[in-house]
N, C-alpha and C positions, 0 to 999 in steps of 0.2 A: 583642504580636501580631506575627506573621509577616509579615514584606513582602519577596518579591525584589529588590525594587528597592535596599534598604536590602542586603540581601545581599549583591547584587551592587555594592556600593559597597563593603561589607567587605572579600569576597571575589571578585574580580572575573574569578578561573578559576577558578571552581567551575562544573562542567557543570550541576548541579541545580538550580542558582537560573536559570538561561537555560531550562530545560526547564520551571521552575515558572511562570516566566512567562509564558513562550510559549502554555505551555496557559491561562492566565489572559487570555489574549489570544487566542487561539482561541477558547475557551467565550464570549468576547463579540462571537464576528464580526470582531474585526482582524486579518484572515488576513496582512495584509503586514508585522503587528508582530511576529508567530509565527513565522512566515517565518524575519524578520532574529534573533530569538531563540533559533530551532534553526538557522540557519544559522552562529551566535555557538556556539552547543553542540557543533556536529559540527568546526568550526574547534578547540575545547580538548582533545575526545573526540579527536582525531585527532594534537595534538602531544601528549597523552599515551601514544599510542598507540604512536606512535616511541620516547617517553624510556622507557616501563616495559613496554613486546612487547603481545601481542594477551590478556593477563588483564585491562586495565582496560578498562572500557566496549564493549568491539567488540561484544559483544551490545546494549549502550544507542545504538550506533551506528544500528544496521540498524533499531531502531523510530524513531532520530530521521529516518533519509530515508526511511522510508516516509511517516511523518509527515508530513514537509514535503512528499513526491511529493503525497500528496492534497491538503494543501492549493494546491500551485501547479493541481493539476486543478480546484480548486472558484475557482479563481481563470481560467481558461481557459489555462493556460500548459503547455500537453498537454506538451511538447517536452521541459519542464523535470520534470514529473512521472517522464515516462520515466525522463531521466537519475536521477533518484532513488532509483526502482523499481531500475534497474539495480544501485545501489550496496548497496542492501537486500539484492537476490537474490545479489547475490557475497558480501558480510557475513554474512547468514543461517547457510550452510552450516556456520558453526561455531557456529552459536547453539540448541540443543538442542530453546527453546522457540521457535524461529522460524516462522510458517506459510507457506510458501513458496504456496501453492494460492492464498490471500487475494492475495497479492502482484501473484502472476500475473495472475491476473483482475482488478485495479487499473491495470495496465500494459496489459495487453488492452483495456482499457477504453477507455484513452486512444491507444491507436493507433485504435480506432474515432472516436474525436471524430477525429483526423486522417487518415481515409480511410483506412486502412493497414490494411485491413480480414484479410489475408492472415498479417501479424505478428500481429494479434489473434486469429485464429482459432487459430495456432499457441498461444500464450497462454493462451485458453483450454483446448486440449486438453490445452497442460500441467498446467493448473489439474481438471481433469477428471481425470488418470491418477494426480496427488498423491493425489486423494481417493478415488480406489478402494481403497487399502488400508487407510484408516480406520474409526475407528468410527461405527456409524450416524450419530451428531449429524451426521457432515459432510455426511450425506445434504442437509441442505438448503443448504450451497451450490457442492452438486456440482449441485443444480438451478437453481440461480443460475448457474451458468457452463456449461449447455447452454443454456440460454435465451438469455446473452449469445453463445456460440456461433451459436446458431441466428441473432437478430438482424448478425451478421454475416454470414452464407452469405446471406442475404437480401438483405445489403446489395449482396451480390457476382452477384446473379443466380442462385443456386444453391436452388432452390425446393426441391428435395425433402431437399438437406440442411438447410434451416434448418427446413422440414417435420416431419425426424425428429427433430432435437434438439429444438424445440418441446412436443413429444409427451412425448421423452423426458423432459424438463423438469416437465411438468406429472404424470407417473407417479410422481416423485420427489418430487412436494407442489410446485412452483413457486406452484399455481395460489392454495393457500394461503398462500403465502407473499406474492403478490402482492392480495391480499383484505384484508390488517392493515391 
């Protein structure tokens, strides 16, 4: 039977076996063992990166800091989230299947947990003009990120913009989507 741990004793630079745990550590709620797991991952992902150029992992990069961004947010560590978000959104650009729109609005999010209600908003709208040129599916969370949109203009005193994105939001199935 398969154990990372046992892996990682083998092979102790192998990004996979840090990744397989991490998420084994994740799915049970240890977000600080996850954490140090894909922070152990993006540390090997990253000297390989220098020894063999940007073909090995740099797309396996950008899902492990988004990864960890969410987990430092489900942990309250907005600040460090960001910094994460960020390294995602610079990585991404060369990752094909990257969704930069999700990213955004993760990032947005977390400058809303820190009052930064203005970087959020921008966040969102980037997250909003990503998903205009998709296909329908995105429709629903392009309504997900007017609605976070909107909860920030709100936040800011801006009643008739969090108003219209609200609206907007719910024309786009929000409303549904918040009923599951």
């Amino acid at each position: 039977m398969y154990s990372p741990d046992i892996a990682i004793m083998v092979c102790p630079e192998y990004v996979h076996y840090y990744v397989d745990r991490g998420y084994n550590y994740q799915c049970s709620g240890h977000c600080k063992e996850a954490i140090d797991d894909y922070t152990k991952a993006i540390e090997i992902s990253n000297r390989q990166l220098k020894i063999y150029g940007p073909s090995v992992d740099t797309d396996y990069s950008t899902e492990l800091y988004n990864t960890r961004g969410q987990l430092y947010a489900k942990l309250g560590k907005y600040q460090m989230a960001i910094d994460d978000y960020n390294q995602a959104l610079a990585l991404g650009h060369n990752n094909p299947g990257f969704i930069e729109h999700y990213v955004l609005d993760l990032r947005g999010f977390a400058y809303s947990q820190l009052s930064q209600y203005q970087r959020a908003i921008e966040d969102f709208t980037a997250a909003i003009s990503d998903t205009a040129h998709q296909a329908e599916t995105d429709k629903k969370g392009a309504a997900l990120y007017y609605y976070h949109r909107g909860e920030a203009y709100e936040k800011l005193g801006n009643k008739n913009m969090a108003a219209r994105d609200k609206e907007k939001a719910e024309k786009l199935g929000y409303r549904q989507l918040s009923n599951r």
